[in-house]
N, C-alpha and C positions, 0 to 999 in steps of 0.2 A: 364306775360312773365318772364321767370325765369332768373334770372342773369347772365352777363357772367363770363365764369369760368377765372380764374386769371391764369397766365405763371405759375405755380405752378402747380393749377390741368392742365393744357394742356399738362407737363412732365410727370406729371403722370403716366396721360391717357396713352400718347404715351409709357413711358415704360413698361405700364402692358401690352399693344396692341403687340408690337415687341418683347421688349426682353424676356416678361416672357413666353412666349408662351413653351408650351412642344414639342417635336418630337412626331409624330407616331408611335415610337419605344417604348417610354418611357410610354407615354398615360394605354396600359394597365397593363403595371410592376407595374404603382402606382398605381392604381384603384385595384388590387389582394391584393399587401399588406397593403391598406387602410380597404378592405373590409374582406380580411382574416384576420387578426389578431392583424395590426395596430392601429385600437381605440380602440380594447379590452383590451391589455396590457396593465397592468396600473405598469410597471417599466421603468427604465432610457435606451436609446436607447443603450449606453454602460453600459459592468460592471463598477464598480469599479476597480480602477488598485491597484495591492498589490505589496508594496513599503517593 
């Protein structure tokens, strides 16, 4: 019988369950720029700012 999980993981849980959920708006914008070009890039999401 596996363990019970401690108030800690049951926050978690809950906040990866509710809060992090995506919208259906959003769901395919990131899945395009994951699979288009986002783990190819291998530079910093911004430039450098010139000072």
């Amino acid at each position: 019988m596996p363990p019970t999980p401690s108030p800690t993981d049951e926050r978690l849980r809950d906040t990866i369950a509710r809060r992090m959920r995506m919208s259906h708006v959003d769901q395919p914008l990131m899945l395009m720029e994951l699979l288009g070009h986002g783990l190819t890039r291998q530079q910093p999401a911004w430039p450098p700012r010139r000072t």
